[in-house]
C-alpha positions in Angstrom: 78.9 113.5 87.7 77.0 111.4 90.6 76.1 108.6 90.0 73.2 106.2 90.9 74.1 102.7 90.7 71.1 100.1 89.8 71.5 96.9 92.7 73.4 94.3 89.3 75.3 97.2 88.5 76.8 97.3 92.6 77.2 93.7 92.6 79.1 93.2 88.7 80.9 96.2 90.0 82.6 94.5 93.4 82.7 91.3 91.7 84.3 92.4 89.2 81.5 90.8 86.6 82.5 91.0 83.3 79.0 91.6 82.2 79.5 95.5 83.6 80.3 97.4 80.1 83.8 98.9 80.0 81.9 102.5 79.8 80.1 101.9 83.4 83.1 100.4 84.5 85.2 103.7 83.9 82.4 105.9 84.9 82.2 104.3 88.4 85.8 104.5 88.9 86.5 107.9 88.1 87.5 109.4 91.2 85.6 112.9 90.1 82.1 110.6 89.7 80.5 110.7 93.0 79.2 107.2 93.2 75.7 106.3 95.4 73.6 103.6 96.0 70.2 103.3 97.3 68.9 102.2 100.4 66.3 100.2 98.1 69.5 98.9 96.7 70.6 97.3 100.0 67.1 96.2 101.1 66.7 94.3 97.8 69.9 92.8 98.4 68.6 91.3 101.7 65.2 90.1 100.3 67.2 88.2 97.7 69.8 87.0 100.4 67.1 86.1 102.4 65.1 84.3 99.6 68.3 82.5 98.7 68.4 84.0 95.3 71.9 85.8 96.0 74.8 84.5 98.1 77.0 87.2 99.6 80.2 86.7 101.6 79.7 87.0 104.9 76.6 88.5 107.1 74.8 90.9 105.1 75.7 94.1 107.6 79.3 93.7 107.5 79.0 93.1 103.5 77.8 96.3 103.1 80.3 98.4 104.9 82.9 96.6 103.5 81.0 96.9 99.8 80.5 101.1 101.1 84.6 101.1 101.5 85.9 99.1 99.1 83.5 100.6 96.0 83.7 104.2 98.2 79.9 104.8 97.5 77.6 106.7 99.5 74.3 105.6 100.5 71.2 107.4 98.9 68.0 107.6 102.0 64.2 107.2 100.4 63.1 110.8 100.6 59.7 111.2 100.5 59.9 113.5 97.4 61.3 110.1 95.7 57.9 108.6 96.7 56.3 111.1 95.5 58.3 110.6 92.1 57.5 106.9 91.4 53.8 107.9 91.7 54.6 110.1 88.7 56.3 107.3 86.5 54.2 105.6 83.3 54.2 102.2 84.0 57.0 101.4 81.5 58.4 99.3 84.1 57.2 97.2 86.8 59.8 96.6 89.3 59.3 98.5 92.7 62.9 98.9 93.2 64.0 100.2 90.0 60.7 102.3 89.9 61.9 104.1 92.9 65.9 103.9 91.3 64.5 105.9 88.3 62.3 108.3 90.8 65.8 109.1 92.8 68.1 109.6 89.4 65.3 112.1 88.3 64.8 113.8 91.5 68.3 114.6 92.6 69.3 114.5 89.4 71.5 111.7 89.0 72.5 109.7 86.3 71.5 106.3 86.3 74.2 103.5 86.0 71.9 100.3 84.7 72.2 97.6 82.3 68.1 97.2 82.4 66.8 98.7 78.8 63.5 99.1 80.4 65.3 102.4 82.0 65.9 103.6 78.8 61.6 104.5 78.8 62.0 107.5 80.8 63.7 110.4 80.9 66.5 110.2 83.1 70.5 109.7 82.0 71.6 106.6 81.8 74.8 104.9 81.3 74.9 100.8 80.4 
């Protein structure tokens, strides 16, 4: 299965949050799930670093090679056909980055690892 990890789910998932559900949890660490994060993941981890709504350990470029190797994920570009895809959404949900999250699941057909019920309004799999 490959899985697309929403930005909470990343960061309960190296922190070891206990607010990650035991089913996510296993899911991401099954070594036959590909795991992948997006680019929008990372971007809206530094707008919230920057912001000083999330403290990382560490400068933000290093964090994230050591989050790629430690939680062996691969990084998901923005393709324009995921553009393309958000475009396409109802408006079920508001949030630019998990707008484009849901576009990427359903374009390369992923499945979508988020604790946000709003996902649950489109039609793309989902585990909480």
């Amino acid at each position: 299965m490959r899985l697309l990890l929403d930005t909470h789910v990343l960061l309960w998932f190296v922190d070891g949050d206990a607010r990650l559900s035991e089913v996510a949890r296993e899911a991401i660490g099954d070594p036959a799930n590909e795991r992948w994060v997006s680019v929008a993941s990372a971007w809206e981890i530094a707008i919230k670093t920057s912001l000083g709504k999330l403290r990382i350990d560490g400068d933000l470029e290093e964090w994230l090679v050591r989050v790629r190797r430690a939680a062996r994920i691969e990084w998901l570009s923005i393709d324009p056909r995921h553009v393309v895809g958000v475009a396409a959404l109802p408006w079920h949900h508001r949030d630019p980055f998990d707008r484009l999250l849901i576009a990427q699941a359903r374009t390369e057909g992923m499945t979508l690892v988020s604790a946000d019920e709003k996902m649950t309004a489109y039609d793309v799999a989902r585990i909480a």
